[in-house]
C-alpha positions in Angstrom: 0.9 -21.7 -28.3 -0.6 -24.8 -27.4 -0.3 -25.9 -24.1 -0.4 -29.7 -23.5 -3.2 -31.3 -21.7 -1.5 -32.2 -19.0 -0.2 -28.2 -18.2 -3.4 -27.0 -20.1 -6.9 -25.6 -19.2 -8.7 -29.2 -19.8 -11.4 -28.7 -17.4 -10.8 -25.5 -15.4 -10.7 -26.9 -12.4 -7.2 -27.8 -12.0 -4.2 -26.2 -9.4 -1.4 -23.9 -10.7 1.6 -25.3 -12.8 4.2 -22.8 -13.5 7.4 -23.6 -15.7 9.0 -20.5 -16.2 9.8 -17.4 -14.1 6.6 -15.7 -13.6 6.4 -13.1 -15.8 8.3 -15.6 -18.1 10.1 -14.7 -20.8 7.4 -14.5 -24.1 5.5 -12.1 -21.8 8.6 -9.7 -20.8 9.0 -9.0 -25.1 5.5 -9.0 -25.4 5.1 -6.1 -22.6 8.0 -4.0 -23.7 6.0 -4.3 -27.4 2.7 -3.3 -25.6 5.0 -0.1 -23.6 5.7 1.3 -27.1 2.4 0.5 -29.0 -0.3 1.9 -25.6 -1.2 5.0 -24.4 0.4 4.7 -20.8 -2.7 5.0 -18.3 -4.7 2.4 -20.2 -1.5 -0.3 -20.2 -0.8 -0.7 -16.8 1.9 -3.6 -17.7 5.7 -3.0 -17.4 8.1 -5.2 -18.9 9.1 -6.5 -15.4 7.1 -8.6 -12.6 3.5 -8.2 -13.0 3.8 -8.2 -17.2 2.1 -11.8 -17.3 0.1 -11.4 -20.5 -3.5 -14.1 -20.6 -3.6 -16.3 -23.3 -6.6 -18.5 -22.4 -9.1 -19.2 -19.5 -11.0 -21.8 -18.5 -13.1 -22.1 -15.6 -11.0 -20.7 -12.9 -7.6 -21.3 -14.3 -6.3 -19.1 -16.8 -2.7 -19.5 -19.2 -0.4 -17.2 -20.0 1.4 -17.0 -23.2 4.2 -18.6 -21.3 2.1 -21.6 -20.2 1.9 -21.3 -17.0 -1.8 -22.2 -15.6 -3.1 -20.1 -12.8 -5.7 -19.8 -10.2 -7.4 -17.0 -10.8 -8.8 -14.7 -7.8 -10.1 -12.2 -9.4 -12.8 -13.6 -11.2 -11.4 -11.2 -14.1 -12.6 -8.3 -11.8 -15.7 -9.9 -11.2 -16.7 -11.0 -14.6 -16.2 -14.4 -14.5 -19.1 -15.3 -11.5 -19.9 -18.1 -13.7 -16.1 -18.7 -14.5 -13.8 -18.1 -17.4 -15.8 -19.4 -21.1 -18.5 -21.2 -19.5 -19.3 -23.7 -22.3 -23.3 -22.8 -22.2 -22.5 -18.9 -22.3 -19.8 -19.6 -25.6 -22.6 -21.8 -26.8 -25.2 -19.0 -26.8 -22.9 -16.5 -28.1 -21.9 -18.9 -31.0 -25.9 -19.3 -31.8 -26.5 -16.0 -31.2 -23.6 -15.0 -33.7 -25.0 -16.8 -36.5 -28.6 -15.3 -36.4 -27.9 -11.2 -35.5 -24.6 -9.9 -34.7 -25.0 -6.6 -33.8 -28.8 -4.3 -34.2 -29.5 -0.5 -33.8 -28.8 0.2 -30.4 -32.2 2.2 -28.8 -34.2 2.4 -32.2 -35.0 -1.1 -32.8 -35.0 -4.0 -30.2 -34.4 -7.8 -30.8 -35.8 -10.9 -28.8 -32.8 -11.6 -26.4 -33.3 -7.9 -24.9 -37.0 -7.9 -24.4 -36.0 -11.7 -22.7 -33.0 -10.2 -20.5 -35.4 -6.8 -19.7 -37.9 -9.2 -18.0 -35.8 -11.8 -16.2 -33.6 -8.7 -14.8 -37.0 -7.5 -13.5 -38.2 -10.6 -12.2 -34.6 -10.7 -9.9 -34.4 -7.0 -8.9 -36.2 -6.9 -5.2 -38.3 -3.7 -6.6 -42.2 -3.4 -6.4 -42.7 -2.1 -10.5 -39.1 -2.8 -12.1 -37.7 -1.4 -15.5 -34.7 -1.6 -17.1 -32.5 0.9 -18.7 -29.5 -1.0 -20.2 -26.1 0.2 -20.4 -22.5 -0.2 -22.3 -20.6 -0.9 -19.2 -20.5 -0.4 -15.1 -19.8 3.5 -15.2 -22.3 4.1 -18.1 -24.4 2.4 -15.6 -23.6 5.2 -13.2 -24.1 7.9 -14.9 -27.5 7.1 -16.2 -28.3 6.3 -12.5 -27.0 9.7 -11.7 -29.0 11.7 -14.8 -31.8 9.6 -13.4 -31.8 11.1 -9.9 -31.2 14.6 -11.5 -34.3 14.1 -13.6 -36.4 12.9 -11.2 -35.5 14.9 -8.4 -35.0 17.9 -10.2 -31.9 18.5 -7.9 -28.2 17.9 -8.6 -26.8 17.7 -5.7 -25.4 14.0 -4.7 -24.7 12.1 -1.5 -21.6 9.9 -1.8 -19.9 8.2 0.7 -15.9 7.5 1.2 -14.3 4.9 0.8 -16.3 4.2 -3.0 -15.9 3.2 -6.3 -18.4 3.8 -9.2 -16.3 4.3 -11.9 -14.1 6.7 -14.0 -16.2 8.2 -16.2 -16.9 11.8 -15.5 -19.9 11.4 -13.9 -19.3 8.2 -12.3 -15.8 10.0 -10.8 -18.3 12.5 -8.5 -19.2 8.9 -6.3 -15.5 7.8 -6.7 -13.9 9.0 -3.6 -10.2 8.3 -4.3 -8.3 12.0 -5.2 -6.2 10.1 -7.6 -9.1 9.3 -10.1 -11.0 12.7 -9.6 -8.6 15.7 -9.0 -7.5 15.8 -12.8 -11.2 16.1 -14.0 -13.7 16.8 -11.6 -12.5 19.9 -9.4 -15.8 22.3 -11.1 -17.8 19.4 -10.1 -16.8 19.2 -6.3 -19.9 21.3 -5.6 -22.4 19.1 -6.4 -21.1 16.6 -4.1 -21.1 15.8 -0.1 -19.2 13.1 1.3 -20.0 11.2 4.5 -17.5 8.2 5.7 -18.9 4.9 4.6 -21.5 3.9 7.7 -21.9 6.9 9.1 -24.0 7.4 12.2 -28.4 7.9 11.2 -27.6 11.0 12.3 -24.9 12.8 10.5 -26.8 11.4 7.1 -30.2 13.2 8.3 -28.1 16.0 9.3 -26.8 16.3 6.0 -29.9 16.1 4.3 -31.5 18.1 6.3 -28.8 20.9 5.7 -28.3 20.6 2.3 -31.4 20.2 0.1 -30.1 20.3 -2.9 -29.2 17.1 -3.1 -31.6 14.4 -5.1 -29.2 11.7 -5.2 -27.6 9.1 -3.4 -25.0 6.8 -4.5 -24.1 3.9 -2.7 -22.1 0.4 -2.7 -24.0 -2.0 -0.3 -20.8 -3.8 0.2 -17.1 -1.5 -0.5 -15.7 -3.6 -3.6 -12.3 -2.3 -5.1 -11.9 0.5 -2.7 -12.1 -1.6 0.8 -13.8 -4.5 0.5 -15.7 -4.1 3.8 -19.2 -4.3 4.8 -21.5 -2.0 6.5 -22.7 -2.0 10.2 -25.8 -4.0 10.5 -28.6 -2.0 10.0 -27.0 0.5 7.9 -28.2 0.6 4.3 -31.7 0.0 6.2 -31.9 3.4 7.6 -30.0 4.8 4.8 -33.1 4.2 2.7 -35.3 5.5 5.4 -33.5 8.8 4.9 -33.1 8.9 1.6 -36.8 8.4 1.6 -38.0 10.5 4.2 -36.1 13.4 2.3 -37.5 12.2 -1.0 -33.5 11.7 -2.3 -33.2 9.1 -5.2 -31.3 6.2 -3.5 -29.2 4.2 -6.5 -27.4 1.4 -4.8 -24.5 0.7 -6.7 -24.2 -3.7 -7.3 -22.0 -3.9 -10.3 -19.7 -6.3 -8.1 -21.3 -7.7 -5.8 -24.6 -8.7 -7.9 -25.7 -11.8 -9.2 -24.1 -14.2 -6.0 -20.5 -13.2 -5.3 -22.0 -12.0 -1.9 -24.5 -15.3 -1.3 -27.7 -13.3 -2.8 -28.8 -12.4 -6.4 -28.0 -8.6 -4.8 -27.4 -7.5 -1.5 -30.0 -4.9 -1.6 -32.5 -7.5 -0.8 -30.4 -9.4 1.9 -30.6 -5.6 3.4 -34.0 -5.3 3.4 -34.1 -2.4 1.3 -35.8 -1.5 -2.2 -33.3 0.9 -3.5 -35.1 3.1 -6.6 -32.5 2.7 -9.1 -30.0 -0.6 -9.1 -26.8 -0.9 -11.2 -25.6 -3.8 -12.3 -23.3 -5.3 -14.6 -19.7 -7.0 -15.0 -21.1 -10.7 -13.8 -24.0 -10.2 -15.7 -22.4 -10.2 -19.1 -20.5 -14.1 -18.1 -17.7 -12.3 -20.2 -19.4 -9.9 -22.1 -19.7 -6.1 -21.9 -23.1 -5.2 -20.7 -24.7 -3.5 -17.8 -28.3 -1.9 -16.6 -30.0 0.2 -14.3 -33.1 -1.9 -12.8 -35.1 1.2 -11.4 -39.0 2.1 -10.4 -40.9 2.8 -13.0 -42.4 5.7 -11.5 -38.6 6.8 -10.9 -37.1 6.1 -14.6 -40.3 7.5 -16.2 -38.4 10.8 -15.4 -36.7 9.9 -19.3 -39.8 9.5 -21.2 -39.2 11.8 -24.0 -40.7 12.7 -27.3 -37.5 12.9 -29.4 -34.3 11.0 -29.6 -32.8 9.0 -26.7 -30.7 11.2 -24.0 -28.5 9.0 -23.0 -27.8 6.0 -25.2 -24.7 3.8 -27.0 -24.4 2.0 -30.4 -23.5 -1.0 -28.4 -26.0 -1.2 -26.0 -27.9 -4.3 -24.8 -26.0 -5.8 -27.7 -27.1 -9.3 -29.0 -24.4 -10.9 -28.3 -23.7 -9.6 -24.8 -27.3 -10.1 -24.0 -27.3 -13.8 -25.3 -24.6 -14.5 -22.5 -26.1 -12.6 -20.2 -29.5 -14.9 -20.4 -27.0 -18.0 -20.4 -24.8 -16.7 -17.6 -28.9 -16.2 -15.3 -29.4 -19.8 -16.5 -26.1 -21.1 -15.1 -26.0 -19.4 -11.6 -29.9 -20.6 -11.2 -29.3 -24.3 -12.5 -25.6 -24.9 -10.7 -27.1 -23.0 -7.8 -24.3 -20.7 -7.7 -25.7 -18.4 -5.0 -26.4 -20.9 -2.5 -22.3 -22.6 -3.0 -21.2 -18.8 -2.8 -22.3 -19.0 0.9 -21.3 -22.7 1.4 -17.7 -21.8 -0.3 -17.6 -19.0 1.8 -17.3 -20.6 4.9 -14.9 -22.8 3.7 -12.5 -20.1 2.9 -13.3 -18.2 6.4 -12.3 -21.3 8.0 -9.0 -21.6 6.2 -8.1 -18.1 6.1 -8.7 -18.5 10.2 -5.0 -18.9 10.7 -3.8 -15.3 9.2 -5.7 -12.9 12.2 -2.7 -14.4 13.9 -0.1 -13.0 11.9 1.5 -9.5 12.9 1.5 -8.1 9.4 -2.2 -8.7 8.6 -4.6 -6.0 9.9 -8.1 -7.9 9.2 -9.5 -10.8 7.3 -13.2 -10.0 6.3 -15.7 -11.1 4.0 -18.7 -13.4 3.3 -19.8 -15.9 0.5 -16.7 -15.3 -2.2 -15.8 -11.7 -1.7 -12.9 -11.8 1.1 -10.4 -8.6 1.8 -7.1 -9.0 3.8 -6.0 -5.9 4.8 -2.0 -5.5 6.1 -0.6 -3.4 8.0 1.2 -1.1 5.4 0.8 -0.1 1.9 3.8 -1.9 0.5 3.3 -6.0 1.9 -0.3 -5.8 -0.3 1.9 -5.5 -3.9 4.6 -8.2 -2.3 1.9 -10.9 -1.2 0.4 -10.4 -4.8 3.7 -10.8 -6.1 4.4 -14.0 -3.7 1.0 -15.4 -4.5 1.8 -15.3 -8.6 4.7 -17.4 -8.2 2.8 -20.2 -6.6 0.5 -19.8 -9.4 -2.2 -17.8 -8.2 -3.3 -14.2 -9.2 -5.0 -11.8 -6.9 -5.0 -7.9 -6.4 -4.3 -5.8 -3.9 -4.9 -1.8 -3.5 -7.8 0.1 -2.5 -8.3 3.5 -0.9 -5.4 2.5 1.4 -3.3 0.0 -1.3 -3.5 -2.3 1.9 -6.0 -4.6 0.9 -5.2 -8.1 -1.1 -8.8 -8.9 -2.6 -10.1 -12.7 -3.0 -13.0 -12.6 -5.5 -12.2 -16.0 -7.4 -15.3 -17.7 -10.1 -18.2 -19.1 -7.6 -17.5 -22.4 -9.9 -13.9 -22.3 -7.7 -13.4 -25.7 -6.6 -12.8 -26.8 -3.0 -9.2 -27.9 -4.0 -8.8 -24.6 -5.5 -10.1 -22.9 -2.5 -7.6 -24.8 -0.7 -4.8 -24.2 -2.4 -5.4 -20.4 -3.0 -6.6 -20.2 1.1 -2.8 -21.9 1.9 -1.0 -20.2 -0.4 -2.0 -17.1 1.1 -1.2 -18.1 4.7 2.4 -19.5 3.2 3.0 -16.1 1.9 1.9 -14.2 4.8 4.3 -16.3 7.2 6.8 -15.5 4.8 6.4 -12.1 5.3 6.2 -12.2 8.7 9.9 -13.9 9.0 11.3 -11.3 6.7 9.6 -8.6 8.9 
């Protein structure tokens, strides 16, 4: 299908337009096809109101095979920092493509890794930083998880609840929601000890203290998917003095929230802290699949082995993906994306201003361009989704509650878009409030 200019991407700056039903009608067959042809599980689309199927994106807009231009709120769960097909990231990939499209994975290296290895470094607050690349968020997970195990020399981990690392089988021992684990994980359960997210000093020494066996801790400095909530001031601060005080491998877990969607290039140094292991990703890749561990090198020298690599992928630190990752550091340094995260943020705190008013909404929180509003019951965060896609704008709701609608949009949002997405959502919420 091509869109006209007018209803198109042209720019990716532009407001909704939506000429059909939303799903329309191209994306209804095309789910019901999808239903028959996909394992159910991975294809979460139905044939019925959320089976909008993406044709194209552009900045923060993105058209469906129907042509109906969005604004798009999820930054494509976080991918799209720099927003969708930045030209200088599809430029790099397109030179990157004609020179080496794919090498040999941990046996031989090409220039753009040693490149991304070194700039990843330079950004990481850590005093001697590696990096151990990975296929993808949860790959990152476990290898910060093995890491902790090897260096520690003890299994056990400290997780906290509400969290979201992944659902890999590894990865699913941080995840906290039963949902994702109970099918899988149950012999695992031992290894792990939960405390609520921002738990007193003293029920985390406690722990430690009682429980020794544990060399790991795994930790979002910010609740992404699950919550989206911040910790109490102070907390990750004297997290790490436990974790280090008990000698317990601390990996802070950034794979959202790095690279500016929270105002810094990670939270971890807006914290004060110097986590041993950092993982990274989704952002990173400006569209691409890649991810890494930046670690101590003391800390990650726990792999150094003389045979074959223990935990590796054919894909990993691909060229490609590593050519848009270098493009995708160049654009959020030269646009100063970090610095309009904050400045777009407070636009959008001031806008939002009028739903702590409403009776339905529970709490408005966030900082930079990560925002959660929670409601008051599991059911209004689906229906203000739904609500929001018919005025052309696409957000998510759910976490460890499903009351939490999610506002993560490109940091390249515009303020009009900001606008428009901030009123739409205080439209909706009135709405619901009159029906209520």
């Amino acid at each position: 299908m091509a869109a006209s200019r007018s209803h198109g991407l042209d720019s990716g700056d532009r407001l909704p337009y939506v000429r059909t039903s939303v799903p329309g009608p191209r994306a209804r067959r095309a789910a019901r096809r999808l239903e028959g042809a996909e394992a159910p599980g991975i294809n979460t689309l139905v044939a019925g109101s959320t089976a909008m199927l993406w044709e194209a994106a552009l900045g923060s807009n993105v058209l469906d095979i129907d042509g109906n231009r969005y604004l798009d709120l999820t930054a494509g769960f976080g991918v799209a920092a720099v927003g969708h097909r930045h030209p200088a990231v599809v430029s790099a990939v397109k030179r990157q493509a004609d020179r080496l499209l794919h090498g040999l994975g941990d046996v031989f290296a090409h220039p753009y890794r040693l490149e991304l290895s070194e700039r990843l470094g330079r950004l990481a607050p850590l005093r001697e930083p590696q990096v151990y690349f990975a296929a993808s968020g949860a790959d990152a997970v476990e290898i910060a998880l093995k890491t902790g195990r090897l260096y520690s020399g003890r299994p056990g981990i400290l997780a906290f609840t509400p969290a979201y690392h992944g659902t890999t089988l590894g990865a699913l021992q941080g995840t906290s929601r039963p949902a994702f684990r109970s099918p899988f994980i149950e012999p695992l359960e031992h290894l792990v000890h939960r405390l609520p997210y921002g738990a007193a000093a003293e029920e985390v020494q406690q722990l430690l203290e009682q429980q020794p066996e544990i060399g790991t801790c795994l930790v979002e400095p910010v609740i992404g998917r699950e919550a989206t909530r911040w910790p109490p001031p102070g907390w990750l601060a004297a997290l790490a003095a436990a974790c280090r005080e008990h000698k317990v491998v601390l990996a802070v877990d950034e794979i959202f929230t790095a690279f500016g969607r929270c105002g810094e290039w990670f939270v971890s140094a807006e914290a004060g802290i110097e986590p041993d292991l950092i993982c990274c990703g989704k952002a990173l890749g400006g569209g691409l699949p890649i991810a890494a561990v930046i670690g101590e090198k003391d800390v990650l020298a726990a792999w150094q082995t003389e045979g074959e690599a223990r935990h590796t992928a054919t894909f990993v630190a691909h060229p490609l993906a590593c050519a848009a990752a270098l493009a995708t550091l160049d654009v959020i340094e030269s646009e100063g994306l970090v610095q309009r995260a904050q400045e777009m943020g407070r636009r959008l705190g001031h806008r939002l201003e009028p739903l702590k008013q409403h009776p339905v909404i529970v709490d408005v929180r966030g900082k930079a361009l990560l925002w959660g509003v929670e409601l008051d019951t599991p059911k209004r965060a689906p229906g203000l989704c739904r609500q929001l896609l018919e005025r052309g704008v696409i957000a998510l709701s759910g976490g460890a509650t499903g009351t939490v609608v999610q506002i993560a949009p490109p940091l390249v949002v515009t303020e009009r878009q900001l606008d428009y997405a901030a009123d739409s959502l205080v439209e909706a919420a009135l709405g619901m409030c009159s029906d209520s």
